[in-house]
C-alpha beads as a LAMMPS data file, in Angstrom:
LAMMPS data file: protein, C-alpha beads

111 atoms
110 bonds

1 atom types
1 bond types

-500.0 500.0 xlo xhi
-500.0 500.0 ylo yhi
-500.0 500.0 zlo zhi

Masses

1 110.0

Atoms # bond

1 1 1 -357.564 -197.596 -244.839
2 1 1 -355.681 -196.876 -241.704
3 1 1 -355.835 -200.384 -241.018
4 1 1 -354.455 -201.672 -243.813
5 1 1 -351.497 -199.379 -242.778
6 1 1 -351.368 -200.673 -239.332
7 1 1 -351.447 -204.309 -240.353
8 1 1 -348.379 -203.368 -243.322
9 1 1 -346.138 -201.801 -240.171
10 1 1 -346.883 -205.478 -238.218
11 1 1 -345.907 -207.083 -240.843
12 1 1 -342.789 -204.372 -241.703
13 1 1 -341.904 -205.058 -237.736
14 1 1 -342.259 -209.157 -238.376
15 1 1 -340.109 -209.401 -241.556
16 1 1 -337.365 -207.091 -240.339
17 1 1 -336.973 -208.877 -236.603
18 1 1 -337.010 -211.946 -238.867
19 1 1 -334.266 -210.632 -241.220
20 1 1 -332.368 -209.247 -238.270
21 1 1 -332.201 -213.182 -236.264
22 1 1 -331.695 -214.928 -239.682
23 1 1 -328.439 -213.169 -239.893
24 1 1 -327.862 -215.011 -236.318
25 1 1 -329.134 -218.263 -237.318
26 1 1 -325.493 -219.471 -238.569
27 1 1 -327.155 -221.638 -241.266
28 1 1 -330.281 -222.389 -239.709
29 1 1 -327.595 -224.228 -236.749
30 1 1 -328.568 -222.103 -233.791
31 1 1 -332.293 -223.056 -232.452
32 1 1 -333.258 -219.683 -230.921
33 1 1 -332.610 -217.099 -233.697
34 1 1 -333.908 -220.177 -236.362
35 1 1 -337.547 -220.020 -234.024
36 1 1 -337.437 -217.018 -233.943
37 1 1 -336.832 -215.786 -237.952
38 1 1 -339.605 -218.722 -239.354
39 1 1 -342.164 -217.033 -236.438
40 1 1 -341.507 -213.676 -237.609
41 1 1 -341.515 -214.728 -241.576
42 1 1 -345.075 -216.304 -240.873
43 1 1 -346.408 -213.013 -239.222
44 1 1 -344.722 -210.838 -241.011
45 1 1 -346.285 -213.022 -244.196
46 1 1 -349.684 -213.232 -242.479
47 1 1 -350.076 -209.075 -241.338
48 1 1 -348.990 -208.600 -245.305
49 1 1 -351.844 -210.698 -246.495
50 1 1 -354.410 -208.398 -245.005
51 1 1 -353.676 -205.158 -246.421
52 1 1 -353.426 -207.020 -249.655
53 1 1 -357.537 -207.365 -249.894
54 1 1 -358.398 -203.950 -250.519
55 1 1 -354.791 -202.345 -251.611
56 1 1 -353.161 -203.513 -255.006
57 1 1 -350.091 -206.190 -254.421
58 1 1 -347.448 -204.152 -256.211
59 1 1 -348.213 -200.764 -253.908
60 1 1 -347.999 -203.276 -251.074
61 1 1 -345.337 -205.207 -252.103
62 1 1 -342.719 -201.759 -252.966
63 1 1 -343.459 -200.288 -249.412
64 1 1 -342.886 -203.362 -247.299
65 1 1 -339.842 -203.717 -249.693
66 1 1 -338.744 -200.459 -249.096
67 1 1 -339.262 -200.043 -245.420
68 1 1 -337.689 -203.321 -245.054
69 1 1 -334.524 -202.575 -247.043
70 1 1 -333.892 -199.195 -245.184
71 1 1 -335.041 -200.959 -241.355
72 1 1 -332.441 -204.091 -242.243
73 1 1 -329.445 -201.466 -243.868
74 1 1 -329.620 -199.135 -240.753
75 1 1 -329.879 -202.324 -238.040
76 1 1 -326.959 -203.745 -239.719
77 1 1 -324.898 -200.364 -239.631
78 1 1 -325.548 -199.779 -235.793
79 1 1 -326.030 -203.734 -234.679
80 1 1 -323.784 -205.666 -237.232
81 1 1 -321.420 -202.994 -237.742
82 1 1 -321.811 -203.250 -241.332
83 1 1 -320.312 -200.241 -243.517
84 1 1 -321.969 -198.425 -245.909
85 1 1 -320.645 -196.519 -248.755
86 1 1 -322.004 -193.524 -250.458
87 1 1 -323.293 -195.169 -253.876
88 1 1 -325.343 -197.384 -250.540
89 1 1 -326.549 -194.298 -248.943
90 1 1 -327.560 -193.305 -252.411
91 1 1 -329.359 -195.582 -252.793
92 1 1 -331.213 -195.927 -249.674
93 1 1 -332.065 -192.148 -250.311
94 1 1 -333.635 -192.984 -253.932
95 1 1 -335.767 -196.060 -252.466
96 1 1 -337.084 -193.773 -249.410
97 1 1 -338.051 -191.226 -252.183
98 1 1 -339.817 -193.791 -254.297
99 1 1 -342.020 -195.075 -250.829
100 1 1 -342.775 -190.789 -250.236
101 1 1 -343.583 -190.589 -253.657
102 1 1 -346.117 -193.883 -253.721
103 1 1 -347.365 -192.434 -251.048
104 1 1 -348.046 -188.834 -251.761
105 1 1 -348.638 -188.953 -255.133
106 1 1 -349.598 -192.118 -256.711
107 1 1 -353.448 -192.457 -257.687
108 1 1 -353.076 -196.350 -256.794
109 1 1 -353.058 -195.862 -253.334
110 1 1 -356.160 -194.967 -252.299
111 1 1 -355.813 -192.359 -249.248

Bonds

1 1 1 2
2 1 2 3
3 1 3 4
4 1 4 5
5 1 5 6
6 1 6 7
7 1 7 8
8 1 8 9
9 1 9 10
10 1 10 11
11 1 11 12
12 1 12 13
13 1 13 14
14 1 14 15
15 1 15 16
16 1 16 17
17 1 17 18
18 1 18 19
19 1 19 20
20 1 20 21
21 1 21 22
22 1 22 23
23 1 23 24
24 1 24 25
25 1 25 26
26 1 26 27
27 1 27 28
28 1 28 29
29 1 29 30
30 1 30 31
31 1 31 32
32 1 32 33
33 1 33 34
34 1 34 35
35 1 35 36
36 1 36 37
37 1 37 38
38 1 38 39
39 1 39 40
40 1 40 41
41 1 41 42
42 1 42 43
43 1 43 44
44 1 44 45
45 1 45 46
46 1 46 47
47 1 47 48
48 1 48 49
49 1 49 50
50 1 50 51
51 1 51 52
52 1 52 53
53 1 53 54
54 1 54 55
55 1 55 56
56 1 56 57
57 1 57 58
58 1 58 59
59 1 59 60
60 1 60 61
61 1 61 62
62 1 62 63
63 1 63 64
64 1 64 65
65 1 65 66
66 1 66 67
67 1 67 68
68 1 68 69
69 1 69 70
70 1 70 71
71 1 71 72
72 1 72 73
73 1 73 74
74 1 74 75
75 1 75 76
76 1 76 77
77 1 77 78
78 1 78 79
79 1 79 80
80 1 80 81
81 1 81 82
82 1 82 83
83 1 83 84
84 1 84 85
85 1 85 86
86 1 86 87
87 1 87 88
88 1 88 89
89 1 89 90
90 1 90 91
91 1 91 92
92 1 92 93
93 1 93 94
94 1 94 95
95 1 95 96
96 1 96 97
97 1 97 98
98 1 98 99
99 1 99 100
100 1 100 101
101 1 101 102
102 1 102 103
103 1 103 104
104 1 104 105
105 1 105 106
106 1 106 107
107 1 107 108
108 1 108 109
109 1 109 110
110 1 110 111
């Protein structure tokens, strides 16, 4: 099971570097970030698939989700420079509750 951990965190890691160089793409114009966001969607898609043969997809699915959301938010406060208003911060504090509480409590996820 610690595995299938390991390989979602790769694949958290992939998707949000992706995220993060799609934003300097400029329309897919710029040849450096555009390499680099479709090689980080395909690992990022390929480290998902593997925890996704023992663990159900919608467990899965709601933590890379969530990790992702709160990784991209807080690289585009510091990075981007991106502002972020309280009913944001609320939010970001209800969807990091919702991946503790998958994870401590749900009977899904097998620990």
């Amino acid at each position: 099971m610690a595995w299938n951990y390991l390989y979602l965190l790769v694949a958290i890691f992939f998707e949000v570097l992706a995220t993060t160089a799609l934003k300097e793409t400029q329309g897919f114009t710029r040849l450096a970030p555009s390499l680099v966001t479709v090689a980080g969607y395909g690992l990022a898609f390929y480290f998902l698939s593997l925890p996704l043969r023992t663990m159900p997809v919608g467990i899965v699915y709601a933590l890379w989700c969530g990790a992702g959301i709160i990784m991209i938010t807080a690289i585009g406060w510091v990075w981007f420079r991106q502002q972020l208003d309280l009913p944001a911060l609320v939010g970001m504090g209800l969807i990091m509750a919702g991946v503790v509480v998958i994870n401590l409590f749900s009977k899904t996820v097998v620990h």
